[in-house]
C-alpha positions as MATLAB code, in Angstrom:
seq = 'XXXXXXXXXXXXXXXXXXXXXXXXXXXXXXXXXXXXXXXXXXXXXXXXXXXXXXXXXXXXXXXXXXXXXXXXXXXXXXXXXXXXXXXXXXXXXXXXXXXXXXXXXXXXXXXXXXX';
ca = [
       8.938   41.993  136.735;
       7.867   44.684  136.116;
       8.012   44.469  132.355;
       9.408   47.181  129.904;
       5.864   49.229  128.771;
       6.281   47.895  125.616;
       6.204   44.119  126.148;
       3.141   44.594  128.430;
       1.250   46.107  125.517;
       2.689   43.682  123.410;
       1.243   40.820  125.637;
      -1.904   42.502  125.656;
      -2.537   42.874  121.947;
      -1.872   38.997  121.440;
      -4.151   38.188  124.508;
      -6.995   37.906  122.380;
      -5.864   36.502  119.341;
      -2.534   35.658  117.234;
      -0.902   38.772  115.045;
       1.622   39.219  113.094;
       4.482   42.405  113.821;
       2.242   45.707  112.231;
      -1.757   43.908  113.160;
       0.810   44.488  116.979;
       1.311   47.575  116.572;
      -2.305   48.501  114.794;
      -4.099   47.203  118.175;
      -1.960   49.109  120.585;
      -2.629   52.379  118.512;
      -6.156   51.916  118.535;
      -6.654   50.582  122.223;
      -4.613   53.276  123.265;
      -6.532   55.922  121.216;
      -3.237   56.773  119.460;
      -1.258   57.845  122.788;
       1.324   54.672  122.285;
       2.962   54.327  118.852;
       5.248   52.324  118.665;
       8.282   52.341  116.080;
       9.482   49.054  114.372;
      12.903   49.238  116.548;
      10.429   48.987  119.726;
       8.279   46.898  118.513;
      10.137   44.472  116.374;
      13.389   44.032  119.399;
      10.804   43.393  121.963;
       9.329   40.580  119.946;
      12.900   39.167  119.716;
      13.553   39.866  123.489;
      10.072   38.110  124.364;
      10.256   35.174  121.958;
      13.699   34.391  123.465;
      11.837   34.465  127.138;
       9.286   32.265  125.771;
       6.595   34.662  126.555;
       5.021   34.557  122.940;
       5.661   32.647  119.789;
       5.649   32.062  116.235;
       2.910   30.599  115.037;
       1.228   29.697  111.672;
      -1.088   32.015  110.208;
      -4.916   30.910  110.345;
      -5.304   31.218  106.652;
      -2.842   28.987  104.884;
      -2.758   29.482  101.147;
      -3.266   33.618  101.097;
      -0.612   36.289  100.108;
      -0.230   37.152  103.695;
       1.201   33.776  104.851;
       4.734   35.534  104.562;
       4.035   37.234  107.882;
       5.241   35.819  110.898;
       2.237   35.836  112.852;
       2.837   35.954  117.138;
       0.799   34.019  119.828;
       1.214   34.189  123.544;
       2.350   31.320  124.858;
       1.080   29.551  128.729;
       4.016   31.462  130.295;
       3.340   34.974  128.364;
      -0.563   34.136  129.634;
       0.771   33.949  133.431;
       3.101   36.803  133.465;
       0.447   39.199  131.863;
      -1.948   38.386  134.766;
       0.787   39.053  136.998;
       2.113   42.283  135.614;
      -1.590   43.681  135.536;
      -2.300   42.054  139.028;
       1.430   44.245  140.206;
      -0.129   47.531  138.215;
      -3.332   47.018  140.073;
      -1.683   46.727  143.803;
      -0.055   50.286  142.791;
      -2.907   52.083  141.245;
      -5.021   50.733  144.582;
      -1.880   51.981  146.721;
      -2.215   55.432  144.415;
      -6.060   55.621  144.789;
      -5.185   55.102  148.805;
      -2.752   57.814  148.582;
      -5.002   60.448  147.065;
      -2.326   60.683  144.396;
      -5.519   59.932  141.517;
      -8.653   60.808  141.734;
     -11.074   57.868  142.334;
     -12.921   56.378  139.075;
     -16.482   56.542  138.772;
     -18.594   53.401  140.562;
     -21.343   53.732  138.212;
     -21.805   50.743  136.105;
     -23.526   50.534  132.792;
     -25.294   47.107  133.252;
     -26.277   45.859  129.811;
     -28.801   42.807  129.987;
];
């Protein structure tokens, strides 16, 4: 802790389902609304990094049998799971200590509530 920008949105993009290296990359483009982009040397050495620290995985696509089963698909593993919650529970603390601060403005309370 505090992990490299990259792994965290690695993490992230495998939180809700298994993905192999550029279906990564894809959802970190479009949950960041194209402000993180990251390059195959990012992307690709923190996979290595991360699969070393048994924070993700290789795992078997869900398809067997198609074209695409030549990708090494990525899961996160229990560990990866635990150290996400704990790198966005650390980012929280600071953004609250920011908020407290006046260094950021505070976010809207209103809630959409959809029934």
């Amino acid at each position: 802790m505090p992990l490299p920008v990259a792994e965290f949105h690695v993490l992230l993009a495998l939180s809700d389902e298994d993905r192999y290296g550029h279906g990564i990359k894809l959802d970190i483009a479009e949950r960041t609304a194209g402000e993180v982009v990251m390059g195959p040397g990012t992307l690709y050495g923190a996979i290595r990094r991360m699969v070393r620290r048994r924070l993700i995985e290789e795992r078997l696509p869900a398809r067997s049998g198609q074209a695409h089963d030549r990708r090494r698909y990525y899961g996160l593993t229990s560990l990866g799971k635990e150290v996400a919650a704990q790198e966005a529970e650390r980012m929280k603390q600071l953004v609250e200590i920011a908020h407290a601060k006046r260094v950021v403005e505070s976010w809207k309370t209103d809630l959409i509530v959809i029934p």
